[in-house]
FIZA-233720 format. One record per atom (N, C-alpha, C): atom name; z, x, y. Coordinates in steps of 0.05 Angstrom, whole numbers, plus 5000, padded with zeros to 4 digits. Atoms other than C-alpha are relative to their C-alpha. Example, Ala and Ser with C-alpha at 12.3 -4.5 7.8 and 13.67 -1.06 7.14 Angstrom:
{'N'; {5000; 5018; 4976}}
{'CA'; {5156; 5246; 4910}}
{'C'; {5000; 5018; 5024}}
{'N'; {4999; 4984; 4976}}
{'CA'; {5143; 5273; 4979}}
{'C'; {5014; 4985; 5022}}
END
This chain:
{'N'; {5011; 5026; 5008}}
{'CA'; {5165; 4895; 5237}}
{'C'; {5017; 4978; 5013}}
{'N'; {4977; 5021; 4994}}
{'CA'; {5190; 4833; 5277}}
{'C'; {5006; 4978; 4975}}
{'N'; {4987; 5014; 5023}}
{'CA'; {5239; 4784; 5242}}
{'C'; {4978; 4981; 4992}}
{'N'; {5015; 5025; 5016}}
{'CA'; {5184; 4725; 5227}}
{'C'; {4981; 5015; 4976}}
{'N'; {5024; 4976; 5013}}
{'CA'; {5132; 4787; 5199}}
{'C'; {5022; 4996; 4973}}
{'N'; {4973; 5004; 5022}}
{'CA'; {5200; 4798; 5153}}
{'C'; {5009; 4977; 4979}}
{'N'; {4989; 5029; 5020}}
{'CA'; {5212; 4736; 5135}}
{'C'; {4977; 4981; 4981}}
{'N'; {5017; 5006; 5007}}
{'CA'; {5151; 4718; 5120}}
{'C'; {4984; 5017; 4967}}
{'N'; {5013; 4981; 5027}}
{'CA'; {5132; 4775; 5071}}
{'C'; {5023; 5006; 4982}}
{'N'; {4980; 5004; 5020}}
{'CA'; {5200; 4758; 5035}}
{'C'; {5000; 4980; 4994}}
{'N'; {4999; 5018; 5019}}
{'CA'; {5190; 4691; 5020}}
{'C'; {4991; 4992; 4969}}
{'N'; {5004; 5018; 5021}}
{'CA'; {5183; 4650; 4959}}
{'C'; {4960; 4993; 5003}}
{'N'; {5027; 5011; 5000}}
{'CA'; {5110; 4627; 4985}}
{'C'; {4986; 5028; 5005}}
{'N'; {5014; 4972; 5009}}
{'CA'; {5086; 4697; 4999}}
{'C'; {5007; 5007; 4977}}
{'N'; {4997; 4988; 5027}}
{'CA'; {5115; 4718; 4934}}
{'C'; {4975; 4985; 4978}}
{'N'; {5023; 5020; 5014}}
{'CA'; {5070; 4652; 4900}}
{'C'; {4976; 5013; 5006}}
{'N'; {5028; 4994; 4991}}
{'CA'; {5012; 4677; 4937}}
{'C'; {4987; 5023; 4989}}
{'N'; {5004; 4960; 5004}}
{'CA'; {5019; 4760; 4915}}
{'C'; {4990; 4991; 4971}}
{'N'; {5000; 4991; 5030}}
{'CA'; {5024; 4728; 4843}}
{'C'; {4968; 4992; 4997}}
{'N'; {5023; 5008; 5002}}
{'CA'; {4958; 4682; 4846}}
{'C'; {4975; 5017; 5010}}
{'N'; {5021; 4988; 4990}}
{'CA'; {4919; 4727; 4891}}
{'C'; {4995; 5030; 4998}}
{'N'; {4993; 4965; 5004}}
{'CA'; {4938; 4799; 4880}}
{'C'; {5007; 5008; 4976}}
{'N'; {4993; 4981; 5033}}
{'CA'; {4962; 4813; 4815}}
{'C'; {4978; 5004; 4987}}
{'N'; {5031; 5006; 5019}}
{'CA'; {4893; 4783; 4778}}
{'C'; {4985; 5036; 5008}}
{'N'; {5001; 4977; 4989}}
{'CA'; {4869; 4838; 4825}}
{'C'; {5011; 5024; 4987}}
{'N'; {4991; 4972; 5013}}
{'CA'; {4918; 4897; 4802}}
{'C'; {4997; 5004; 4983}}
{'N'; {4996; 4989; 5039}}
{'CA'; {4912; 4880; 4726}}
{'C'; {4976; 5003; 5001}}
{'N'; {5026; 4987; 5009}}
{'CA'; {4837; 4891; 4732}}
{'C'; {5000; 5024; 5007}}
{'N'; {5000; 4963; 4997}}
{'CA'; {4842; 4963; 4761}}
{'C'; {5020; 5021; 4986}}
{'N'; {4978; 4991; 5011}}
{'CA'; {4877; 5011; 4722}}
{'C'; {5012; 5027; 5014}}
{'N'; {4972; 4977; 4993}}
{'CA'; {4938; 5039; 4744}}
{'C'; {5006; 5023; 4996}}
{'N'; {4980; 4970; 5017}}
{'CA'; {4961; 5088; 4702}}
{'C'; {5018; 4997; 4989}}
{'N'; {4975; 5002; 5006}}
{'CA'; {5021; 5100; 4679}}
{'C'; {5025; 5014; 5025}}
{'N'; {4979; 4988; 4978}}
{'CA'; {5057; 5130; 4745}}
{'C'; {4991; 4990; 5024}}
{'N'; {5018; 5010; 4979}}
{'CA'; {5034; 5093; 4805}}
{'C'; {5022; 5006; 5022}}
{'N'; {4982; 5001; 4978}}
{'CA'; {5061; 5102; 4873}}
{'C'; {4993; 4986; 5022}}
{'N'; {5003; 5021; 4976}}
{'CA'; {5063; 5055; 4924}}
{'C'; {5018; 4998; 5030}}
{'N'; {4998; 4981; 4973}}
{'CA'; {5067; 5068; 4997}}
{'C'; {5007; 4973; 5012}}
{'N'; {4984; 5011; 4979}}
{'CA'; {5114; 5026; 5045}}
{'C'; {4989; 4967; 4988}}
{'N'; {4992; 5035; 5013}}
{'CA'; {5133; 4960; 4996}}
{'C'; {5015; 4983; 5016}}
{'N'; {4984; 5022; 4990}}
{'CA'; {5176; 4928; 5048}}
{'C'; {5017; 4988; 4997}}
{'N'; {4982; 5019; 5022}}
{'CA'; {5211; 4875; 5016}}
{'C'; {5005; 4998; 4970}}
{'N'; {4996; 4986; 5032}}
{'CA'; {5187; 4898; 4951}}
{'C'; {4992; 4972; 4984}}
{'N'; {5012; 5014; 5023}}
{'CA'; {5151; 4834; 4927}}
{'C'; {4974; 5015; 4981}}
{'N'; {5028; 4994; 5015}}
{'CA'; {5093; 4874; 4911}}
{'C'; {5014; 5021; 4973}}
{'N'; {4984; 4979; 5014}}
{'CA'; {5146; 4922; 4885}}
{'C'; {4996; 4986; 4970}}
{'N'; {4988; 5016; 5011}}
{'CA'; {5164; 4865; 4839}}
{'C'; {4975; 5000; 4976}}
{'N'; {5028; 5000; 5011}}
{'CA'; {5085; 4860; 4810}}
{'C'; {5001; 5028; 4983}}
{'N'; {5015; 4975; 5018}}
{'CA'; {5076; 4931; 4798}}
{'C'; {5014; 5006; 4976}}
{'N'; {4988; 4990; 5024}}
{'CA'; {5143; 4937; 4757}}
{'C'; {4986; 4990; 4970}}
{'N'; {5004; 5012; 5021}}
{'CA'; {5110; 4890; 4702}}
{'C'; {4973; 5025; 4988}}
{'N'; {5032; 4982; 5010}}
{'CA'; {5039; 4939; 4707}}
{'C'; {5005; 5026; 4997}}
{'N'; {5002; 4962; 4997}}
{'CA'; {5061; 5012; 4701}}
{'C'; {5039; 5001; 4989}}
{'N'; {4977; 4986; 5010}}
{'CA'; {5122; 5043; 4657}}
{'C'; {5013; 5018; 5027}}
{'N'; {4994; 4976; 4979}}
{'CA'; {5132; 5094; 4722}}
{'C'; {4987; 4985; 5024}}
{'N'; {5005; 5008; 4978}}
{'CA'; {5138; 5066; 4795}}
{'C'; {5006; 5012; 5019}}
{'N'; {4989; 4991; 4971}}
{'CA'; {5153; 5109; 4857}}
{'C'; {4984; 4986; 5017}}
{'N'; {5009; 5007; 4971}}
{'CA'; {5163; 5077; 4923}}
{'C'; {5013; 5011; 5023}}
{'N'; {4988; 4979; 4970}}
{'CA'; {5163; 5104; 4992}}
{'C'; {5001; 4977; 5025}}
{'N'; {4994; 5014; 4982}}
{'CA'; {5193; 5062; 5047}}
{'C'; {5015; 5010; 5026}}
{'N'; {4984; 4987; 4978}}
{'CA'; {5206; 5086; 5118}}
{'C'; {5022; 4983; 5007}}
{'N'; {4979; 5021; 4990}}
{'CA'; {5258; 5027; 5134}}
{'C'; {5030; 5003; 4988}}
{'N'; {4976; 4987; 5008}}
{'CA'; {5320; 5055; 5117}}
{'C'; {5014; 4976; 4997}}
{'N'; {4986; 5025; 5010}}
{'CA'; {5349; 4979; 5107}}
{'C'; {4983; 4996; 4979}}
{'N'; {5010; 5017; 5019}}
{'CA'; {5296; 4957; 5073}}
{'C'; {4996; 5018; 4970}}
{'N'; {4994; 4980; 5030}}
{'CA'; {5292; 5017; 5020}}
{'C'; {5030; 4999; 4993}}
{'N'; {4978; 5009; 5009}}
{'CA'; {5368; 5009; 5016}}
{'C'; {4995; 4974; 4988}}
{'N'; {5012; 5029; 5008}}
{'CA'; {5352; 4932; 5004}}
{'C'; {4999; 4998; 4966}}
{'N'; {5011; 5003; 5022}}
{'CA'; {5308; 4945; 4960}}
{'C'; {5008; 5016; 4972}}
{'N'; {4982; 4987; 5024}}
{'CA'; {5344; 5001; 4913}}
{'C'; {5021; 4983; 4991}}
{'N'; {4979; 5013; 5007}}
{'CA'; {5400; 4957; 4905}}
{'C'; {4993; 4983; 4985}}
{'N'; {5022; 5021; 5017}}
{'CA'; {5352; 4896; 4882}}
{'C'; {4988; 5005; 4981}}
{'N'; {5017; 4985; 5022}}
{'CA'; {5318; 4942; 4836}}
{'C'; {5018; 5020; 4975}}
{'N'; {4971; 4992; 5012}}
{'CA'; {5379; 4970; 4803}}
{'C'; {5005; 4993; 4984}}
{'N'; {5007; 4984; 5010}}
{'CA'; {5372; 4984; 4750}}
{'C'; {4967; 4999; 4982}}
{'N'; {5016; 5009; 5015}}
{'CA'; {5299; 4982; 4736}}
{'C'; {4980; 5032; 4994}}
{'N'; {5017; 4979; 5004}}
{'CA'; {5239; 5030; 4724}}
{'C'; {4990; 5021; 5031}}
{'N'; {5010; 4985; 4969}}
{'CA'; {5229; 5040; 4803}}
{'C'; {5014; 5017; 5012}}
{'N'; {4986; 4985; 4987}}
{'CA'; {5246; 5093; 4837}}
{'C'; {4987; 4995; 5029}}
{'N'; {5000; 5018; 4975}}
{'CA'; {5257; 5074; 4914}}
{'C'; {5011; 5020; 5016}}
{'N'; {4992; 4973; 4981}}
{'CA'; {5250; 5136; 4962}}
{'C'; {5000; 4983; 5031}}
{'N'; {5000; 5011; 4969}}
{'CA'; {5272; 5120; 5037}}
{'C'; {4986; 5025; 5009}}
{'N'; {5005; 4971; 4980}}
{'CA'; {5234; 5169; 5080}}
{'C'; {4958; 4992; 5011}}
{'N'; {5036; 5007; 4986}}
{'CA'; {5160; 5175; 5120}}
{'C'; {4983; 5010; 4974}}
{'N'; {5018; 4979; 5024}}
{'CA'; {5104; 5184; 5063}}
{'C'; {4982; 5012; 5014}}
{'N'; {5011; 4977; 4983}}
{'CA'; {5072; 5233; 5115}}
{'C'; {5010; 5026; 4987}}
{'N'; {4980; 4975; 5003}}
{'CA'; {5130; 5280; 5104}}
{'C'; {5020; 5005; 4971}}
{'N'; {4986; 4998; 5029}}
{'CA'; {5168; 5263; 5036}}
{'C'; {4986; 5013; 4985}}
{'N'; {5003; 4971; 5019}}
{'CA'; {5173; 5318; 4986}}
{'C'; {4992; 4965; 4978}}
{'N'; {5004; 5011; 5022}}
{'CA'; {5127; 5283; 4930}}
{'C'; {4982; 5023; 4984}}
{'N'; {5015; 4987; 5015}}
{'CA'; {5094; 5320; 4872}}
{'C'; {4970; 5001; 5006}}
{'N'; {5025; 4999; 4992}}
{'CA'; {5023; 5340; 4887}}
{'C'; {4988; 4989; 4967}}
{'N'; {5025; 5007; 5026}}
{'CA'; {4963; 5308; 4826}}
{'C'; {5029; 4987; 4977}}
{'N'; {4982; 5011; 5026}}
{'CA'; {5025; 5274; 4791}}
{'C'; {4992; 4971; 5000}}
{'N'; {5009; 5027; 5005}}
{'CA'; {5001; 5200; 4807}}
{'C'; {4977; 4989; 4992}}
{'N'; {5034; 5018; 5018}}
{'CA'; {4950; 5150; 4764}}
{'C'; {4997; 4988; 5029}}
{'N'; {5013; 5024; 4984}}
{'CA'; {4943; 5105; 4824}}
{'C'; {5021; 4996; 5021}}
{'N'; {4978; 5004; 4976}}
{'CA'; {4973; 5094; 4894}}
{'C'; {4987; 4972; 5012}}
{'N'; {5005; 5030; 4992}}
{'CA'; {4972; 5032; 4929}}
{'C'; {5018; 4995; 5037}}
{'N'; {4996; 5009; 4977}}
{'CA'; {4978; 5012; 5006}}
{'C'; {4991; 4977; 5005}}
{'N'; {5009; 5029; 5011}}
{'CA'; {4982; 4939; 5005}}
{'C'; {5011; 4984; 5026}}
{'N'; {4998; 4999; 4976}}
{'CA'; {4976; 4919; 5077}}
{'C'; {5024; 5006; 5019}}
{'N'; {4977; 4992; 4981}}
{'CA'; {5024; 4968; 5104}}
{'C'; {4974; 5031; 5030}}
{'N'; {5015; 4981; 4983}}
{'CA'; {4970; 5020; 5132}}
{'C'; {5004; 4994; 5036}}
{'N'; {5008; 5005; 4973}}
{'CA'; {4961; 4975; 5198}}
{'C'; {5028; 5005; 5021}}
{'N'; {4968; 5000; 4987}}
{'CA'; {5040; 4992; 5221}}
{'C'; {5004; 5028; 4996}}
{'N'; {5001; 4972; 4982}}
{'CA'; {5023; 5059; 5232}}
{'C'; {4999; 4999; 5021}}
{'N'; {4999; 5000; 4961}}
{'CA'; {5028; 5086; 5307}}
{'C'; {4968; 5004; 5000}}
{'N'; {5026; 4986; 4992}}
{'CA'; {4955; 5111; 5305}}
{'C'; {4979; 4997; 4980}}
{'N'; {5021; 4986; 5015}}
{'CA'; {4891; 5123; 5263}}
{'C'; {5000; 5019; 4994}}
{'N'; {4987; 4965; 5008}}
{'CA'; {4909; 5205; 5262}}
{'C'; {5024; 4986; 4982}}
{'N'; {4980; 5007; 5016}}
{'CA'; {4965; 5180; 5227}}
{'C'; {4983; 4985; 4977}}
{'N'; {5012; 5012; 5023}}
{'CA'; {4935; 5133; 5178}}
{'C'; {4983; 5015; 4987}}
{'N'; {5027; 4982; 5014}}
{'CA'; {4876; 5186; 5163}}
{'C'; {5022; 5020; 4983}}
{'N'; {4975; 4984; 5013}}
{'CA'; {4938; 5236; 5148}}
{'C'; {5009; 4992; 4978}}
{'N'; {4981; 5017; 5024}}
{'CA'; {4968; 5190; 5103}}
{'C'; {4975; 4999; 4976}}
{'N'; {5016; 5003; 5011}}
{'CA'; {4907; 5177; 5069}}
{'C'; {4986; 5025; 4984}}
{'N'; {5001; 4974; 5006}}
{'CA'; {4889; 5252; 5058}}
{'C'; {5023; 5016; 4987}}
{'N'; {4972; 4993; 5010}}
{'CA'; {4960; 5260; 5038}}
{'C'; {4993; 4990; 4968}}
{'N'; {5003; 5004; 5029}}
{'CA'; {4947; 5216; 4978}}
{'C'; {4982; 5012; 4985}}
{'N'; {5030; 4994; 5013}}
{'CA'; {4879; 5237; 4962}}
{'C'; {5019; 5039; 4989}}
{'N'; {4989; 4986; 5008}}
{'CA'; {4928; 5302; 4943}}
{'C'; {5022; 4996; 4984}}
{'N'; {4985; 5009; 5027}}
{'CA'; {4977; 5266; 4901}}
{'C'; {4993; 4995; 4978}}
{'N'; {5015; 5012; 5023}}
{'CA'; {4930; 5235; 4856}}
{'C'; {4991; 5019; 4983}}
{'N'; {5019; 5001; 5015}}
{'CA'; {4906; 5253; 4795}}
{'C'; {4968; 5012; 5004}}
{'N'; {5029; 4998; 4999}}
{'CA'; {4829; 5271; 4790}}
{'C'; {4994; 4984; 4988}}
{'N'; {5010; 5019; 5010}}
{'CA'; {4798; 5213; 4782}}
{'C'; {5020; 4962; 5004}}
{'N'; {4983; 5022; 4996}}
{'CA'; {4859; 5161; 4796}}
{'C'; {4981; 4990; 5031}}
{'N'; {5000; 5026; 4979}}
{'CA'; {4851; 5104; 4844}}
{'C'; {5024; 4995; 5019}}
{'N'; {4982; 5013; 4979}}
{'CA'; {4874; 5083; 4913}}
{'C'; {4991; 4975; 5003}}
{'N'; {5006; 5019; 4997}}
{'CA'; {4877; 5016; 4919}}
{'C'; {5010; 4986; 5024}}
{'N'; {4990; 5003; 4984}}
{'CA'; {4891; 4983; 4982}}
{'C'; {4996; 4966; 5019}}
{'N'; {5018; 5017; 4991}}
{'CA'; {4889; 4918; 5020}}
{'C'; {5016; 4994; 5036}}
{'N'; {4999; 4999; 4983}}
{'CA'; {4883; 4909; 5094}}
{'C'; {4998; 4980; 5017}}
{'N'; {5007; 5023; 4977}}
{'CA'; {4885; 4856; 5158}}
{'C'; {4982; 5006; 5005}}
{'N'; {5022; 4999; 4974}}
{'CA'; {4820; 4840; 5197}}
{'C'; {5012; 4989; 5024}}
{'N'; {4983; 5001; 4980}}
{'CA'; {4832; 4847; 5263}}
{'C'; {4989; 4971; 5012}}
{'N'; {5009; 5038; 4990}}
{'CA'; {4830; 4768; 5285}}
{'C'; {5030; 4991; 5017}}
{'N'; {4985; 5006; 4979}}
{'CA'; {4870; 4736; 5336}}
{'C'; {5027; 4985; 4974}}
{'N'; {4974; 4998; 5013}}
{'CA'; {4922; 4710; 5280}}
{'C'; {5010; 5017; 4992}}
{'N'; {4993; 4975; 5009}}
{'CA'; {4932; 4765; 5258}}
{'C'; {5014; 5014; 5013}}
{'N'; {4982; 4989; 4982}}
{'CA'; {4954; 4796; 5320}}
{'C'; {5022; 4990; 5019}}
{'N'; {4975; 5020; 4999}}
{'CA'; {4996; 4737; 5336}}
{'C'; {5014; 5003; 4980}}
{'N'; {4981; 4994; 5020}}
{'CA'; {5037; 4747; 5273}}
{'C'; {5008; 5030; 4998}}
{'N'; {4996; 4976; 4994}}
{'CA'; {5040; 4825; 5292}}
{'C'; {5019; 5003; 5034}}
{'N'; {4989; 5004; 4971}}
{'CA'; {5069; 4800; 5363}}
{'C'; {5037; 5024; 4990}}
{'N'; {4977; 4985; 5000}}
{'CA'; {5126; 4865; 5383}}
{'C'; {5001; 5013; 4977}}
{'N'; {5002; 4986; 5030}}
{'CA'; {5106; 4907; 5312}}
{'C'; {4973; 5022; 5008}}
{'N'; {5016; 4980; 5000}}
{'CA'; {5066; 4962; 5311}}
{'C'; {4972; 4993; 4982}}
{'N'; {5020; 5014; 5005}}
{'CA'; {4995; 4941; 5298}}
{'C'; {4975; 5016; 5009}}
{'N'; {5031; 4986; 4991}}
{'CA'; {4936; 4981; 5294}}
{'C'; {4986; 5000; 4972}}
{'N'; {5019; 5011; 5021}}
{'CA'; {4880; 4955; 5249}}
{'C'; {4971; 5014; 4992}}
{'N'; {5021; 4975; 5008}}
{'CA'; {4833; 4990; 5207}}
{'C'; {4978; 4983; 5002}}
{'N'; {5024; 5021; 4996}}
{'CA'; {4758; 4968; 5221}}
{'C'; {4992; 5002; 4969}}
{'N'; {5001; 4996; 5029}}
{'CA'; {4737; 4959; 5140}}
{'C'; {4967; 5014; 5009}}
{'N'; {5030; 4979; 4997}}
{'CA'; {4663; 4985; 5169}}
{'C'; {4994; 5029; 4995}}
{'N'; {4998; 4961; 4989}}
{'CA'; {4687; 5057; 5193}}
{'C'; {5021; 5007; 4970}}
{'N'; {4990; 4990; 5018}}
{'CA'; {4738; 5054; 5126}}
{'C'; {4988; 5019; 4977}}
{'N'; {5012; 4986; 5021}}
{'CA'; {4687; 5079; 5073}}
{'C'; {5001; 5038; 5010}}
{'N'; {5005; 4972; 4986}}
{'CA'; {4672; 5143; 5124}}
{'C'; {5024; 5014; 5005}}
{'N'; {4983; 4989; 5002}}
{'CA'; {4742; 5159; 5131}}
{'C'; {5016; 5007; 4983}}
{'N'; {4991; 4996; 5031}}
{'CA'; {4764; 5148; 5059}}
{'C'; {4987; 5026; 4986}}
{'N'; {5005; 4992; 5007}}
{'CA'; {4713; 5193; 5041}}
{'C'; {5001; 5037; 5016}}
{'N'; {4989; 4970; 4994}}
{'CA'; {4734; 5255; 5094}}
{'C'; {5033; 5003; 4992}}
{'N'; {4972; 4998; 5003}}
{'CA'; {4802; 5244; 5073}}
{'C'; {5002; 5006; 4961}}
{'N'; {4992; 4995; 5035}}
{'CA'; {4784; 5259; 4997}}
{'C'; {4991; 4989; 4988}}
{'N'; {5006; 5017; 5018}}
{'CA'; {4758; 5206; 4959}}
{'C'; {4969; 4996; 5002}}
{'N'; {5028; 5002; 4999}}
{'CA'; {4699; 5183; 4935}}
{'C'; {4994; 4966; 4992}}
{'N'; {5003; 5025; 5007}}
{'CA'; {4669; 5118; 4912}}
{'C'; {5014; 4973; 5013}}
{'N'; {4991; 5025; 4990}}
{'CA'; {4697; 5071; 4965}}
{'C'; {4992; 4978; 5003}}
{'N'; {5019; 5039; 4995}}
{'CA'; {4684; 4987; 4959}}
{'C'; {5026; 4990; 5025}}
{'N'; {4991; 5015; 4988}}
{'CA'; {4707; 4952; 5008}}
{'C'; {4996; 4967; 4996}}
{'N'; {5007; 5023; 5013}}
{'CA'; {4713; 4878; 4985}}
{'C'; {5014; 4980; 5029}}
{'N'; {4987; 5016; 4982}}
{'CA'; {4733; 4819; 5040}}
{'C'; {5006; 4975; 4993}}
{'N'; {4991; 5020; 5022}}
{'CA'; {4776; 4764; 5010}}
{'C'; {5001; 4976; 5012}}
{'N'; {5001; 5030; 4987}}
{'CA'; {4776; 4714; 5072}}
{'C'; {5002; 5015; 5014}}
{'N'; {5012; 4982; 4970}}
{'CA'; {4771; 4716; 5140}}
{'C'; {5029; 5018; 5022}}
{'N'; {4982; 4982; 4989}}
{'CA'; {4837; 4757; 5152}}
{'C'; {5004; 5023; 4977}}
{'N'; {4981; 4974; 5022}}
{'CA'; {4842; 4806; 5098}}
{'C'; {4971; 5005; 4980}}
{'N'; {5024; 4991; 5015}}
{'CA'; {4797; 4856; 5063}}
{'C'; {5014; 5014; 4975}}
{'N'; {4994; 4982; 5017}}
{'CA'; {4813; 4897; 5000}}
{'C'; {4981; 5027; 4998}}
{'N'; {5020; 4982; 4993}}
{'CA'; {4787; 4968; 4993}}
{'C'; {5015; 5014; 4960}}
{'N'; {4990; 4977; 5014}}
{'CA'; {4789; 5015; 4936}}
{'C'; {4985; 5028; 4997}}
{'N'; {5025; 4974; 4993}}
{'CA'; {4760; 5092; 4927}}
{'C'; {5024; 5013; 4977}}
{'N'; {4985; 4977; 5017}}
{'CA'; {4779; 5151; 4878}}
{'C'; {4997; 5026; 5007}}
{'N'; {5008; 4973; 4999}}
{'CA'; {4786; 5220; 4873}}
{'C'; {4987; 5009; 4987}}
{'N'; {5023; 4997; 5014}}
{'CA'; {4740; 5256; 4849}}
{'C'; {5007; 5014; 4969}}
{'N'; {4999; 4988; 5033}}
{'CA'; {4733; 5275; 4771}}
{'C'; {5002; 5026; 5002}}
{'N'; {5002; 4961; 4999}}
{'CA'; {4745; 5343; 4746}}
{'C'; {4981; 5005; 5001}}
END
């Protein structure tokens, strides 16, 4: 992630923005009580979920920024794994609700992001919720991605891949003209 991407998704005004625009959002879907949330970053969102869910695992490949963020979180309900959530040893059907909250697009690939996505759809619960929200690919967008790894999911082709990757019931919702939200579940017993 270059430093402005960084600095930007640690401020004070992104933090204002996560609370007005995103939380309203998370308290209507329910969580669960064990949620895990996939590459927090800076950990404002981190910051959100601790209030909505007794039980928080997070998975952060950035070995500063999961250090960072364990330290900042110290001593709270979250637990703050450094490692790829490709490959981290996590419990299979132990989570209510996972959450990728525009980190998907800083994958190297699509095979990768489908992986990941099929990964969770085997953590969850039967019946829990992925909740997720994503960039449209628009020319700001890929100006503020300038030197970052940037590959953007089309929200068209998302329903069709959510649903070979496991899940069922995918909405795709579009909140303005850079950013969509998606959610889908697994399926019931």
């Amino acid at each position: 992630m270059n430093s402005a991407h960084l600095e930007h998704l640690s401020s004070p005004a992104w933090a204002a923005a996560l609370r007005t625009e995103v939380l309203p959002w998370l308290r209507a879907n329910d969580l669960g009580d064990d949620v895990l949330e996939i590459g927090p970053g800076p950990g404002l969102t981190t910051d959100l979920l601790l209030d909505l869910t007794p039980r928080l695992t997070a998975v952060e490949v950035d070995p500063d920024l999961a250090a960072a963020l364990t330290r900042r979180l110290h001593p709270t309900t979250a637990h703050i794994i450094h490692g790829d959530a490709l490959t981290t040893e996590l419990p299979p059907l132990r989570y209510t609700s996972a959450l990728c909250l525009s980190m998907l697009h800083h994958m190297e690939s699509p095979q990768a992001q489908d992986r990941l996505l099929a990964r969770l759809a085997t953590l969850l619960r039967p019946g829990a919720t992925l909740l997720g929200i994503e960039a449209l690919d628009t020319e700001p967008i890929r100006r503020g991605h300038t030197d970052d790894t940037y590959v953007p999911l089309d929200p068209d082709t998302l329903p069709h891949r959510l649903h070979t990757a496991g899940f069922t019931t995918p909405v795709i919702t579009r909140t303005n003209a850079h950013q969509y939200r998606f959610t889908a579940t697994t399926p019931a017993p």
